[in-house]
C-alpha positions in Angstrom: -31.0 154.5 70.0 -29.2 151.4 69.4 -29.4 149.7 65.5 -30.2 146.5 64.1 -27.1 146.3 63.3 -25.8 147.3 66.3 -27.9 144.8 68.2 -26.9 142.1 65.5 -22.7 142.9 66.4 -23.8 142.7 70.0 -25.2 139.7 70.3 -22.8 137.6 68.4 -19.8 138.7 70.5 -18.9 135.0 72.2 -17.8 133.7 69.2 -15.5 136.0 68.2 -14.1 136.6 71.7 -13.5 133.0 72.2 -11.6 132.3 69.0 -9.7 135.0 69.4 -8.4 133.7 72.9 -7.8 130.1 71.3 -5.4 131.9 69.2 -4.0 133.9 72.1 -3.5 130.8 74.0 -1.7 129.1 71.5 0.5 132.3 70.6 1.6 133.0 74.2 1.0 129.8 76.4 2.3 127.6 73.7 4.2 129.7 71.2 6.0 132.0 73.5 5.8 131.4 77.3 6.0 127.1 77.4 9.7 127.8 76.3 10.8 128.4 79.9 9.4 125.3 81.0 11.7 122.8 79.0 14.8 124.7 79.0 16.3 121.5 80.8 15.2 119.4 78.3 16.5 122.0 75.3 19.8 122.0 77.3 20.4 118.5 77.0 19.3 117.6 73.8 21.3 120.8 72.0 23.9 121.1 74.6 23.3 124.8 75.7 24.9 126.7 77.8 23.1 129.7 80.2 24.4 132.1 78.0 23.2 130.5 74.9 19.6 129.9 76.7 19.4 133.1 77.3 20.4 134.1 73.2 17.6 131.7 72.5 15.0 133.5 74.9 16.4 136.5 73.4 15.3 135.9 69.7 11.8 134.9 71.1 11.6 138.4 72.5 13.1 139.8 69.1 10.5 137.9 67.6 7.6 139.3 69.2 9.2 142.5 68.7 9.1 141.9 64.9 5.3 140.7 65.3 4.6 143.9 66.9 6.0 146.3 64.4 4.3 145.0 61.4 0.9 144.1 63.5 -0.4 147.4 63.3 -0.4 147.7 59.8 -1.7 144.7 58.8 -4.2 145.0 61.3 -6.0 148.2 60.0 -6.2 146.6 56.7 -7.3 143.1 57.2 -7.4 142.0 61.3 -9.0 138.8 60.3 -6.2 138.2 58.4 -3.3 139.5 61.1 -5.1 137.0 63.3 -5.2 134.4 60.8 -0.7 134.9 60.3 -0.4 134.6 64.0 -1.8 131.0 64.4 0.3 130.4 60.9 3.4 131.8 62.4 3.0 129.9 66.0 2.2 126.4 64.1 4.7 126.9 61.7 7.1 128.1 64.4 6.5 125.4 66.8 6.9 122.5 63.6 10.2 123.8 63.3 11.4 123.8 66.7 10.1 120.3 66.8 12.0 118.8 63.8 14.5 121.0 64.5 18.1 119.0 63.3 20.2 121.3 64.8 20.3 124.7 66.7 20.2 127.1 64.2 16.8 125.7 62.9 15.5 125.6 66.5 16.2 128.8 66.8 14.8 130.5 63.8 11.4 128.4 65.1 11.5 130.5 68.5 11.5 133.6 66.1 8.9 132.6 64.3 6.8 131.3 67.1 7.8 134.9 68.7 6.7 136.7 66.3 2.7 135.0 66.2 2.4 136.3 69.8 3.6 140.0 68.2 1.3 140.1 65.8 -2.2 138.3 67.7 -3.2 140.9 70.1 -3.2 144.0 68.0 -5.4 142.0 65.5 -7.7 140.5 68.1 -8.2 144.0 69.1 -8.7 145.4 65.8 -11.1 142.8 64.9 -13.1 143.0 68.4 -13.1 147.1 67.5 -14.6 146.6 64.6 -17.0 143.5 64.3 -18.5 143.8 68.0 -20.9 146.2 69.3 -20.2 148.9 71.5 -22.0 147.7 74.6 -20.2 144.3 74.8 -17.0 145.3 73.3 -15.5 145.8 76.3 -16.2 142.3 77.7 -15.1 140.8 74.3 -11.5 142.2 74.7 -10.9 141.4 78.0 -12.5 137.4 77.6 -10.2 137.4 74.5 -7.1 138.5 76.0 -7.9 135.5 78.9 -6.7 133.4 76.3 -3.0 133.3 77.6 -4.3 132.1 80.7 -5.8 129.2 79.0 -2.5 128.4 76.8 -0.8 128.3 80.4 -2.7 126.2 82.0 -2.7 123.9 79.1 1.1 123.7 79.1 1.6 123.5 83.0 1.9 119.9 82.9 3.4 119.0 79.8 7.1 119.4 81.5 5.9 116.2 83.4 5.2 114.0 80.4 6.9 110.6 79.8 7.2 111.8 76.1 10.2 113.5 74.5 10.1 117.6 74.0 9.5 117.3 70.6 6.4 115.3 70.4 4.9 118.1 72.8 6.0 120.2 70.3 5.0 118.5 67.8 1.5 118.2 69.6 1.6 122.0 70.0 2.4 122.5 66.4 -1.1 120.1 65.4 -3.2 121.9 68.0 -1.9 125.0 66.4 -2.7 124.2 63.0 -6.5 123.0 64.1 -6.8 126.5 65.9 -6.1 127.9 63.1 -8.7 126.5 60.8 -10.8 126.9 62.8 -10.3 130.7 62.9 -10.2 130.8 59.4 -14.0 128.9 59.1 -15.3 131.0 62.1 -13.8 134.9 62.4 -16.1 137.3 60.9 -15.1 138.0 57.6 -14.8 142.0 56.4 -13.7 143.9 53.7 -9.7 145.3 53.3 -10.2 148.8 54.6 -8.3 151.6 53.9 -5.6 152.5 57.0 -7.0 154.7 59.0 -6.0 157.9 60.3 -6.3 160.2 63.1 -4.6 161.5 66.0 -4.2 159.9 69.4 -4.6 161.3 72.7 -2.6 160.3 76.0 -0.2 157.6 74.5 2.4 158.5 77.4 0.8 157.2 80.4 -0.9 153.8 78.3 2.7 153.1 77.8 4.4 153.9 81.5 1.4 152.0 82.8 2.7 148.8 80.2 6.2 149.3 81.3 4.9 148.8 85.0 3.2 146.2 84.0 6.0 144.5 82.2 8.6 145.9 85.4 7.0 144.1 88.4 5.9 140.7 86.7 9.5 140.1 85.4 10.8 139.1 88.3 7.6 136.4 88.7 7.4 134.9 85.3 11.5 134.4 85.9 12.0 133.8 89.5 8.5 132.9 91.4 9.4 128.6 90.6 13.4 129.5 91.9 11.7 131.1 95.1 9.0 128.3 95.6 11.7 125.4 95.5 14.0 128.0 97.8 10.9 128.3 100.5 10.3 124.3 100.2 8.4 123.8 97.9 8.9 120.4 95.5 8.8 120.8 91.4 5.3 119.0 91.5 4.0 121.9 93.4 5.7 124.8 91.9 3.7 123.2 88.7 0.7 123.5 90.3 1.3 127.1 91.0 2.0 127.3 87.5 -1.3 125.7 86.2 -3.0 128.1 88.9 -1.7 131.6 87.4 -3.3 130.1 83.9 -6.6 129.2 85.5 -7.0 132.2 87.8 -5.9 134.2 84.7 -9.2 133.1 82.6 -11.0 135.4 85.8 -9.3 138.7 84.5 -11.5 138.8 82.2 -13.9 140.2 84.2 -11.6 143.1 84.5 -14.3 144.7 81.5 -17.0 144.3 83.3 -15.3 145.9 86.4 -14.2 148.8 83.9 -18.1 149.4 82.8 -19.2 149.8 86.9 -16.9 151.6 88.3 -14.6 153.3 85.1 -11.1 152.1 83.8 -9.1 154.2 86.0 -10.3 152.3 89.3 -10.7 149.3 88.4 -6.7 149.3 87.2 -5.9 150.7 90.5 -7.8 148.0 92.3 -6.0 145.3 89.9 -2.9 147.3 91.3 -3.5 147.1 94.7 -4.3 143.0 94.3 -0.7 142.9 92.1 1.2 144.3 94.9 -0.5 142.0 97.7 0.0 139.0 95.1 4.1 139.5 95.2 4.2 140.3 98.7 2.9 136.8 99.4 6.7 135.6 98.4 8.4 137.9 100.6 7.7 135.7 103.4 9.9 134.1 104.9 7.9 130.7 104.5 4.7 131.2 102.3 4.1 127.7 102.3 2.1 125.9 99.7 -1.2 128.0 100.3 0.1 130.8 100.9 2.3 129.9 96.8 -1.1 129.3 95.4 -2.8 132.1 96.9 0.1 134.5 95.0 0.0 132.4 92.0 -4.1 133.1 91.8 -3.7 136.7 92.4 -0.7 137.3 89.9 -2.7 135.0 87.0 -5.6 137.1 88.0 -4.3 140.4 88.4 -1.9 140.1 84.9 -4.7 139.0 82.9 -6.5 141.7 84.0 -3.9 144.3 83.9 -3.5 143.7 80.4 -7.0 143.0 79.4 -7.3 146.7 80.9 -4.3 147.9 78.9 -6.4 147.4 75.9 -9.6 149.0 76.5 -7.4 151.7 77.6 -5.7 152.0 74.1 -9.0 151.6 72.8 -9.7 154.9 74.2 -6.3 156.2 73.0 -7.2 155.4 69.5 -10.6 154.9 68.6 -10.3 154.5 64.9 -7.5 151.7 65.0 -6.9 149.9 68.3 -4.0 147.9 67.4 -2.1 151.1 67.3 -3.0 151.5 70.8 -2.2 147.8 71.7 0.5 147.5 70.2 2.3 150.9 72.2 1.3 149.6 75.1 2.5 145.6 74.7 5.8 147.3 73.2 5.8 149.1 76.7 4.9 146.2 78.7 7.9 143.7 76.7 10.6 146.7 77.4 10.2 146.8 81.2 10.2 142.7 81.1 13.2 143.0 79.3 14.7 145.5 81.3 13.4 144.0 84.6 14.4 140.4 84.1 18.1 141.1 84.8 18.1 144.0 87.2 16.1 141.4 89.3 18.6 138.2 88.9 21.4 141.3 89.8 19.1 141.9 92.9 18.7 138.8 94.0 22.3 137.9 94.3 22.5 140.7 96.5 20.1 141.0 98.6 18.0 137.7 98.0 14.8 136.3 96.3 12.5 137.3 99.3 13.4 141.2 98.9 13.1 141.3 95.6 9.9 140.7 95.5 9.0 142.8 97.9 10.6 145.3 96.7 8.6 144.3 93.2 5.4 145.1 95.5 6.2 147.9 96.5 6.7 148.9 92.9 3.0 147.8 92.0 1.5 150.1 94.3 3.0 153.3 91.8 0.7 153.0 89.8 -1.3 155.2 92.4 0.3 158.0 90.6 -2.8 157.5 88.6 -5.1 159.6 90.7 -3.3 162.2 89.2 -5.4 163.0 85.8 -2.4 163.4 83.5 -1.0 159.8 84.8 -4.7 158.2 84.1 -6.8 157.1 81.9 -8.5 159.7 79.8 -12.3 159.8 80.2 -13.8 158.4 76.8 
């Protein structure tokens, strides 16, 4: 028998789910991932070398890591107010890149700016866990995690601008600190709770599956413009590909749904499957343009997804405090991007863009291991 107040939580889901992917859009697609798109620009104006591009991207990663240690503990006490830190930390992070003097000040922005990304999807979670019903909670996380999607296809086009870097940044930085308020006037307000405790059951596969995850889209996130501009393609379109993986990314979130009707463990396998075909596409010898959207649409659609999934599946790992969960498995999914990012440029100096990600395909389809119970989801 459902409750009023059950039925109350339920019905008010939207708003929560959609804040909560504002502030995931502007902690990933602005805060984290439109770095890679300027890096020219940062080059010139700071007179970087690749190795110090890479020290910079570095700190952003070391940043998130940060974000992700502390997130579960300030989640179980007060995931309003994790959620709330993030957009502070992104705004604040992307102010300081933008009136950054010098290079050390830049870079202590990208590790702030790192960190909001860290600490805004354990919270989300936490907060959806707690203040939505059971019946559309599922839907709620997944919409929510949509929100990187959104960021990057905000910031697909910003490389093009007439302006200088830092009045994007800048611009980030005042979208950031209106998201934020307006997170802080609309997120349901609760009580600090005590931290809650209890055992959690099947953490080991959650996290291979996020390391998987993090493994084969490596190599896309890095490599998919290089490959595009080596098959043909000009810069214009390789943005459009770009703005594609953020707009086909808002779909994933009806990976919940698909979890409801058919259970979590086949619909991640199905996302799998799609992965796999999506970085296949840029094996070919000469995708062409549709054949580059057509990828780009199934790898915005298949990550979102993947990791929308991720979470109702540490949801089921930890009932009681979901950001636990969350946070194992994005700590999973950042170590294999880490690891992967590398091993894939070593790759493709030896055996070439083109095999790499088909090897990458190939990769996807372990996740098949799955049908074995131990590898899969737990039934909840």
């Amino acid at each position: 028998m459902v409750t009023i107040e059950e039925e109350k939580k339920t019905s008010r889901w939207w708003p929560t789910a959609a804040i909560g992917a504002g502030v995931i859009a502007l902690c990933y697609g602005f805060a984290r991932y439109a770095y890679g798109l300027f890096v020219p620009r940062f080059s010139e104006t700071f007179g970087l070398t690749t190795v110090a591009v890479g020290v910079l991207g570095g700190l952003s990663t070391a940043g998130y890591g940060l974000g992700l240690l502390v997130s579960p503990t300030t989640s179980a006490r007060s995931p309003r107010g994790t959620v709330l830190l993030a957009g502070v930390a992104a705004t604040t992070g992307l102010a300081l890149m933008a009136l950054a003097p010098n290079v050390v000040v830049f870079g202590a922005g990208i590790v702030v700016a790192g960190g909001s990304a860290g600490l805004v999807s354990p919270g989300v979670a936490q907060l959806i866990g707690e203040t939505v019903g059971v019946r559309a909670r599922a839907g709620a996380q997944t919409w929510a995690n949509t929100g990187t999607g959104l960021g990057l296809a905000a910031s697909a086009f910003t490389p093009l601008l007439v302006f200088g870097w830092p009045a994007v940044w800048a611009t980030f930085a005042g979208l950031g600190a209106a998201m934020t308020l307006l997170a802080w006037r609309t997120l349901p307000r609760k009580e600090p709770a005590e931290v809650a405790t209890g055992s959690a059951r099947g953490v080991a596969p959650l996290v291979v599956n996020s390391v998987l995850i993090g493994v084969t889209s490596a190599p896309y996130w890095t490599f998919s413009s290089s490959r595009l501009t080596e098959a043909g393609l000009s810069p214009v379109a390789a943005t459009w590909c770009w703005f594609t993986i953020g707009v086909a990314g808002l779909l994933g979130g009806l990976a919940g749904r698909g979890a409801e009707r058919v259970g979590l463990r086949a619909a991640n396998l199905i996302t799998w499957t799609l992965a796999a075909a999506g970085l296949a596409l840029l094996a070919l010898p000469h995708p062409g343009l549709p054949g580059a959207l057509v990828s780009s649409a199934l790898f915005g659609i298949t990550y979102m997804a993947l990791t929308g999934l991720c979470i109702l599946w540490a949801a089921e790992v930890s009932p009681t405090r979901p950001a636990r969960g969350v946070t194992w498995s994005f700590a999973g999914l950042g170590v294999g991007q880490t690891a992967a990012s590398p091993l894939a440029g070593a790759a493709a100096s030896a055996i070439g863009l083109p095999a790499v990600f088909g090897l990458t395909g190939l990769v996807a389809l372990l996740a098949w291991s799955q049908l074995h119970p131990r590898l899969a989801p737990r039934r909840g």
